[in-house]
C-alpha positions as CSV (number, residue, x, y, z in Angstrom):
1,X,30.2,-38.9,18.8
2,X,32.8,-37.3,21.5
3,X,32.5,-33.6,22.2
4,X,35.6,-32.9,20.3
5,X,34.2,-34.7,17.3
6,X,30.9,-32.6,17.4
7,X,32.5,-29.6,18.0
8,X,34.6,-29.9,15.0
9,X,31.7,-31.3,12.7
10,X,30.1,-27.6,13.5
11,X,31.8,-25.2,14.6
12,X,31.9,-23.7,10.9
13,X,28.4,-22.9,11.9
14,X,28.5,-21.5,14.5
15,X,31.1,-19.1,13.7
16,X,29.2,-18.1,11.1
17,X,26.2,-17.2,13.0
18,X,28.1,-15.4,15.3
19,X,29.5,-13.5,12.5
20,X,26.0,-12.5,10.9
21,X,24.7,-11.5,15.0
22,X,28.0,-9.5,14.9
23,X,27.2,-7.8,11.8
24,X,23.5,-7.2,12.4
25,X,24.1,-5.7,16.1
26,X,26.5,-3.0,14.6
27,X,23.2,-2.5,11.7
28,X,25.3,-2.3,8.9
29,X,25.6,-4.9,5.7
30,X,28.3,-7.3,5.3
31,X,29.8,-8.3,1.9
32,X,28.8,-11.7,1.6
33,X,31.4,-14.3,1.3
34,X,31.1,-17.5,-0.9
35,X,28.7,-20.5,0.2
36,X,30.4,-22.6,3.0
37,X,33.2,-20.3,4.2
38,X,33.4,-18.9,7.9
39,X,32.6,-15.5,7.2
40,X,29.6,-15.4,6.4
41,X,26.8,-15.8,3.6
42,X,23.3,-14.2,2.1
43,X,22.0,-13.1,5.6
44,X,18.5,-13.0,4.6
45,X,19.2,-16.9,3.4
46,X,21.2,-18.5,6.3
47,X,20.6,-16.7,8.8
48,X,17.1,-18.2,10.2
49,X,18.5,-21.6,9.0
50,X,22.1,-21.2,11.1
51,X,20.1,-20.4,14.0
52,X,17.3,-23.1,13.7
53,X,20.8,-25.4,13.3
54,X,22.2,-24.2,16.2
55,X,18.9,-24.6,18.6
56,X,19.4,-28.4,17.2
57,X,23.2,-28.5,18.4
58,X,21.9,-27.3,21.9
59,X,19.3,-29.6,22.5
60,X,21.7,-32.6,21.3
61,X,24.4,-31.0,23.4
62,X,22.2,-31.4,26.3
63,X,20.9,-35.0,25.5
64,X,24.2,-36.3,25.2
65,X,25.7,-34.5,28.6
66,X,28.6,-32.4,26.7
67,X,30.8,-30.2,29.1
68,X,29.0,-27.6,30.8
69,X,31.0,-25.1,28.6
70,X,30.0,-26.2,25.8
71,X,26.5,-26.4,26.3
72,X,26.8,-22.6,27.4
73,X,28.2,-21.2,24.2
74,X,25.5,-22.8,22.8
75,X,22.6,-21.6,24.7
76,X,24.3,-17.9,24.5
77,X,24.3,-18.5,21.3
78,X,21.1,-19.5,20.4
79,X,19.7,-16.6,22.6
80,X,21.7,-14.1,20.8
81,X,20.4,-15.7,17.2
82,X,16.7,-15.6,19.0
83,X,16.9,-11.7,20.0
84,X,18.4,-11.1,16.5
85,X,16.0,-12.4,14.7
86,X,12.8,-12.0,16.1
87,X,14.2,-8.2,17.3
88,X,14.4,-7.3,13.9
89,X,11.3,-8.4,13.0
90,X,9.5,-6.0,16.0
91,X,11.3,-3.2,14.6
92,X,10.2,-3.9,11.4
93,X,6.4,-4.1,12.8
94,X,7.6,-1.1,14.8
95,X,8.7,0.6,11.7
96,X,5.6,-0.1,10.0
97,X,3.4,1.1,12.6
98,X,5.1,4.7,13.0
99,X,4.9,5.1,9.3
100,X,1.2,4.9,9.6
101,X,0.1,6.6,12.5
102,X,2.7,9.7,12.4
103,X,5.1,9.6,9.3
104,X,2.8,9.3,6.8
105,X,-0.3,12.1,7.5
106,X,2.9,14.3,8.8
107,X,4.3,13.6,4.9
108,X,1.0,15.1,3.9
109,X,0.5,17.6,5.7
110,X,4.1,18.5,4.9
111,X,3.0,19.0,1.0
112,X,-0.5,19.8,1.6
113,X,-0.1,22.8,-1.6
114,X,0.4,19.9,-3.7
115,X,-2.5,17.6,-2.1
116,X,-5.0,20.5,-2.9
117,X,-3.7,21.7,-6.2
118,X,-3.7,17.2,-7.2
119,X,-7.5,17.8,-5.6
120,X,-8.4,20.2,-8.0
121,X,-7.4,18.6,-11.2
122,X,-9.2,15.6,-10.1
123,X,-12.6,17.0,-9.0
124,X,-13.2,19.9,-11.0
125,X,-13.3,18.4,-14.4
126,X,-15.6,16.0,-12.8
127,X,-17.5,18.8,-11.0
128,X,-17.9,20.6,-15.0
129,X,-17.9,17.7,-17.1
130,X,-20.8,16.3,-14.3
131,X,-22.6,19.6,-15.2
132,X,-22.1,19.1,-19.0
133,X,-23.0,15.8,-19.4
134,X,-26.2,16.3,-16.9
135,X,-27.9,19.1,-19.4
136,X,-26.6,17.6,-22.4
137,X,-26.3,13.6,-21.7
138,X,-25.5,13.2,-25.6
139,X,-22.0,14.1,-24.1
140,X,-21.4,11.2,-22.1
141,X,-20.4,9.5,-25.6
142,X,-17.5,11.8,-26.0
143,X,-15.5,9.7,-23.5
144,X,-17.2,6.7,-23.6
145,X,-18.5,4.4,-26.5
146,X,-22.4,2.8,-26.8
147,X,-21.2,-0.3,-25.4
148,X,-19.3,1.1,-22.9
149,X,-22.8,3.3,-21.3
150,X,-24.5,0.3,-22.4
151,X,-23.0,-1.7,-19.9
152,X,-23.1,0.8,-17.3
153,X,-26.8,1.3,-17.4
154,X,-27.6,-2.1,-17.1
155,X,-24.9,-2.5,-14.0
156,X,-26.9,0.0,-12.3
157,X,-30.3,-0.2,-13.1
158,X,-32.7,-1.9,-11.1
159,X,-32.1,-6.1,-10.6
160,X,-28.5,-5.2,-12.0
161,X,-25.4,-7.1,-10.9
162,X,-23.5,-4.2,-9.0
163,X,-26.3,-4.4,-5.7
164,X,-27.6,-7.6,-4.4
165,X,-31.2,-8.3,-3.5
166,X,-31.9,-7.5,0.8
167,X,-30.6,-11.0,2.3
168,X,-28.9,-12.5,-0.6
169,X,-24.9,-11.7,-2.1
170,X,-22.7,-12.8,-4.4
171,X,-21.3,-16.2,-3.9
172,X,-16.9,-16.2,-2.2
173,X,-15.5,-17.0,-4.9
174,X,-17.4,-14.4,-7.4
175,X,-16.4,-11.8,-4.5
176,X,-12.4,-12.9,-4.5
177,X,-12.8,-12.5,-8.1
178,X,-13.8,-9.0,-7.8
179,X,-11.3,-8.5,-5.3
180,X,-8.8,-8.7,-7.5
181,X,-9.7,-7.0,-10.0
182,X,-10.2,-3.9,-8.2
183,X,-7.0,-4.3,-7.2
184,X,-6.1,-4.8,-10.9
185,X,-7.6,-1.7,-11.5
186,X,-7.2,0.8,-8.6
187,X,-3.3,0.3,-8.9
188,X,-2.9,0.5,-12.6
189,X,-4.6,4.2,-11.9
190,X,-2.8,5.1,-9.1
191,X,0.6,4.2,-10.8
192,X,-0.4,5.5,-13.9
193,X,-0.7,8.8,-11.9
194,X,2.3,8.4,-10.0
195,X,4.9,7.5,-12.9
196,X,3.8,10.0,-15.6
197,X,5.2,12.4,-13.4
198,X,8.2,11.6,-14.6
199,X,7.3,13.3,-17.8
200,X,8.0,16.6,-16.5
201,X,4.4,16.2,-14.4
202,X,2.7,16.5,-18.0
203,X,1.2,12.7,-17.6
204,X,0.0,13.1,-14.0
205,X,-2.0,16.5,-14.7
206,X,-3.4,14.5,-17.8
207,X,-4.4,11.3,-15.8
208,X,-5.5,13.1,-12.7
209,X,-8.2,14.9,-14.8
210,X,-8.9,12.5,-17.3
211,X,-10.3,10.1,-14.5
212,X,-12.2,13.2,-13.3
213,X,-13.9,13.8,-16.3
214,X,-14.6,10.0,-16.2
215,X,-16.2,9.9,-12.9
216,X,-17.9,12.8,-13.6
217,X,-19.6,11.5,-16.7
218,X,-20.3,8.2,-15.3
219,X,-21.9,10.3,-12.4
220,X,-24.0,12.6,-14.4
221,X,-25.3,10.0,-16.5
222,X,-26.9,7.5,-14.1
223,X,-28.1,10.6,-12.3
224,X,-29.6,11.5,-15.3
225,X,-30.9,7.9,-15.9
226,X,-32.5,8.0,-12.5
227,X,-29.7,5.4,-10.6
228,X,-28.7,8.3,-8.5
229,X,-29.2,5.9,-4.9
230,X,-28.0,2.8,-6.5
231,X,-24.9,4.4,-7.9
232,X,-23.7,6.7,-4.8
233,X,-24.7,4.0,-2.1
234,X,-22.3,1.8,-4.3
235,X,-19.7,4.5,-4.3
236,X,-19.4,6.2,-1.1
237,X,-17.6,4.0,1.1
238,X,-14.9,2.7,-0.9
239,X,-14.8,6.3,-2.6
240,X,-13.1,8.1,0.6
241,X,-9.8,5.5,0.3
242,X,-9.9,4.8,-3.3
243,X,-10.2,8.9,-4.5
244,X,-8.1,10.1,-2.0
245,X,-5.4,7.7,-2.8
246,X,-5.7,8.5,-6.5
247,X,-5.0,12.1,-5.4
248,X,-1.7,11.1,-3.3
249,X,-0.1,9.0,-6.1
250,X,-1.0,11.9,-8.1
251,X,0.6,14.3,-5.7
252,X,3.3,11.5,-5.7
253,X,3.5,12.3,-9.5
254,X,3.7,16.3,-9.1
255,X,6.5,15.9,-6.9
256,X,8.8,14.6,-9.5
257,X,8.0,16.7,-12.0
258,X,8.2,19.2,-9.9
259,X,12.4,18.4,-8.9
260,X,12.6,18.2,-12.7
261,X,10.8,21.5,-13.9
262,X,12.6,23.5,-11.5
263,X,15.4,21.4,-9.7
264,X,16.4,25.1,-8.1
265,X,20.7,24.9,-7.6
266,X,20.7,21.0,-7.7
267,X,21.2,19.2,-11.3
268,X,18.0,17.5,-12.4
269,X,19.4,14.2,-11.5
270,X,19.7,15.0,-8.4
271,X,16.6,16.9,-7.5
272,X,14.4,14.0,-8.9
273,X,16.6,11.8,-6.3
274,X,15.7,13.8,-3.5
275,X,12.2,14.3,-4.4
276,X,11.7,10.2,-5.1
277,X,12.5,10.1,-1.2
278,X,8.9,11.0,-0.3
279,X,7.4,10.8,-3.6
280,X,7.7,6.6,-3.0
281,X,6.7,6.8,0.7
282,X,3.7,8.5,-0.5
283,X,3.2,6.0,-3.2
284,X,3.8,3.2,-0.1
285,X,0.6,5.0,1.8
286,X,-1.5,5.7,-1.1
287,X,-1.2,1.7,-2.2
288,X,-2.4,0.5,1.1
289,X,-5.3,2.8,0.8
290,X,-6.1,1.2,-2.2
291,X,-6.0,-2.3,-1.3
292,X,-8.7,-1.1,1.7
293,X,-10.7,0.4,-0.9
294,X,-10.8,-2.9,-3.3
295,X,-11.9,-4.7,-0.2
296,X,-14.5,-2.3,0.6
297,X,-15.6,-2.4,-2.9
298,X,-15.7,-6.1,-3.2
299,X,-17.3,-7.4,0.0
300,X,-19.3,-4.0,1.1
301,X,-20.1,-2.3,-1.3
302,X,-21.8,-4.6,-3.7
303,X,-23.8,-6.7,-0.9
304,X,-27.2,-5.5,1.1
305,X,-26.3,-5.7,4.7
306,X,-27.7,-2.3,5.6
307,X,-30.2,-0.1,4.0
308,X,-29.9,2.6,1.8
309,X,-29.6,5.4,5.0
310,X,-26.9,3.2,6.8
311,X,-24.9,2.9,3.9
312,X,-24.5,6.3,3.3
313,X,-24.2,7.3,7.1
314,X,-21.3,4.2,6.7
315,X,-19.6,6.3,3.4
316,X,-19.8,9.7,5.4
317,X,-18.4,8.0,8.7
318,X,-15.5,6.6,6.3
319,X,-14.9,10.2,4.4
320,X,-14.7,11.7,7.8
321,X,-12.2,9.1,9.3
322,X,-9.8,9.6,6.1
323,X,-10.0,13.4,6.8
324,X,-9.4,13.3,10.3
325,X,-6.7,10.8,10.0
326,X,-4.8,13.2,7.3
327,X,-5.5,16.2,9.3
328,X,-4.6,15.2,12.7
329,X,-3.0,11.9,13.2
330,X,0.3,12.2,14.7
331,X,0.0,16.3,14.5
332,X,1.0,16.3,18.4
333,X,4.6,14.7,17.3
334,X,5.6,17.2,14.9
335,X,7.8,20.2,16.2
């Protein structure tokens, strides 16, 4: 194949890439144009293939001694596609990273009322239906049924299937299994408490508190059963991610019902616009937290690997890394 005749087979390619480098470098999306035109296509499609194409065209380029000015607009070419491409992915990572170690705790701090008053409703009907369920345990059946505290007992009690003997554990795939159902279930809580906000706030001050009194119950009555170590050394590491990120995505929650209760000059519309803004990156925070807590909770908290003392100094070290991360990560940034 002459020069001429290669450069004619692709040079619809390489325009095209060129096109999509141009439009990335100036950051701002193209309208796509149909498959197989010059102008351009789905970026997030063609782009990694044009330029794996193009690093082809180079080395075949070189292989078959093309003119020198050829084989340059290639190589320019190629390293322009390179620094696109694997540029925007260290921004992304970039991106990423600032979110965690300064946007997100500054985002909390920014609304700490809301953290607290989300706090609140979460622990204190825990803290009294704890109390009321630990001098009248007959109580624990007005939120859950007989098989329900059936099954809970026998989790707990001594041999049961939550804590593994000293040197033994639950086989991978049983732990995977687990894995995933905590993830199941710590997500369908957190965006139950998250969404309902969207009912004027009504369904997030019902869900934040209904799971209190939950835990509180569940508490109270294997305290009162006597599985008070089993059940808190169970708890108390994956508690300090997976509670606290139950309170963000119902802070999340408040916020919107807080645009729509009192939207202030804007219409309702758009207050619930400005307040999904954070509301989401909250929600983006609180849902990593929970995928560390179903790990926790599937490969930590359920096996033996340190006694009963070093699992609670573990838990406190944990509670006290969440609340020094929320409390002073990134602080030094913030004007």
């Amino acid at each position: 194949m002459t020069p001429n005749e290669f450069v004619s087979r692709h040079e619809q390619e390489w325009s095209q890439l060129e096109t999509l480098i141009a439009a990335r470098s100036r950051r701002r999306l193209a309208k796509p144009d149909p498959p197989g035109t010059s102008g351009g296509s789905d970026t997030r499609l063609t782009f990694p293939s044009l330029y794996r194409r193009t690093c082809l065209h180079l080395a075949l380029a070189r292989e078959r001694n093309y003119p020198p000015a050829l084989i340059d607009r290639l190589d320019r070419l190629a390293l322009s596609g390179h620094q696109t491409l694997y540029g925007a992915r260290s921004r992304l990572l970039h991106s990423i990273g600032q979110f965690i170690v300064r946007d997100f705790p500054a985002l909390i701090r920014k609304h700490a009322r809301l953290f607290w008053f989300a706090s609140a409703l979460l622990y204190l009907p825990g803290l009294l239906m704890g109390l009321l369920v630990y001098f009248q345990p007959e109580m624990v059946y007005a939120l859950l049924d007989h098989e329900g505290v059936r099954h809970l007992e026998e989790m707990y009690r001594t041999g049961g299937t939550i804590e593994v003997q000293p040197g033994s554990g639950r086989v991978a795939n049983e732990n995977f299994r687990m894995f995933g159902f905590y993830i199941y279930n710590n997500i369908t809580i957190g965006f139950q408490c998250f969404a309902s906000g969207l009912l004027f706030g009504l369904g997030t001050l019902y869900y934040l508190i209904f799971n209190g009194l939950i835990f509180g119950a569940v508490s109270a009555h294997l305290i009162h059963q006597g599985s008070t170590e089993r059940f808190f050394q169970f708890v108390v590491a994956h508690g300090a991610f997976e509670l606290t990120a139950i309170v963000l995505c119902g802070m999340a929650g408040l916020l919107l019902g807080q645009a729509l209760i009192s939207p202030g000059r804007r219409r309702r519309s758009e207050a619930l616009s400005h307040a999904a803004g954070p509301a989401v990156k909250i929600v983006y925070g609180a849902t990593a937290m929970l995928l560390v807590a179903a790990f926790i909770e599937a490969f930590w908290s359920s096996g033996a690997y340190l006694p009963t003392t070093g699992k609670f100094i573990v838990g406190g070290l944990l509670w006290a890394l969440v609340a020094a991360y929320f409390l002073f990560m990134g602080a030094r940034r913030e004007p």
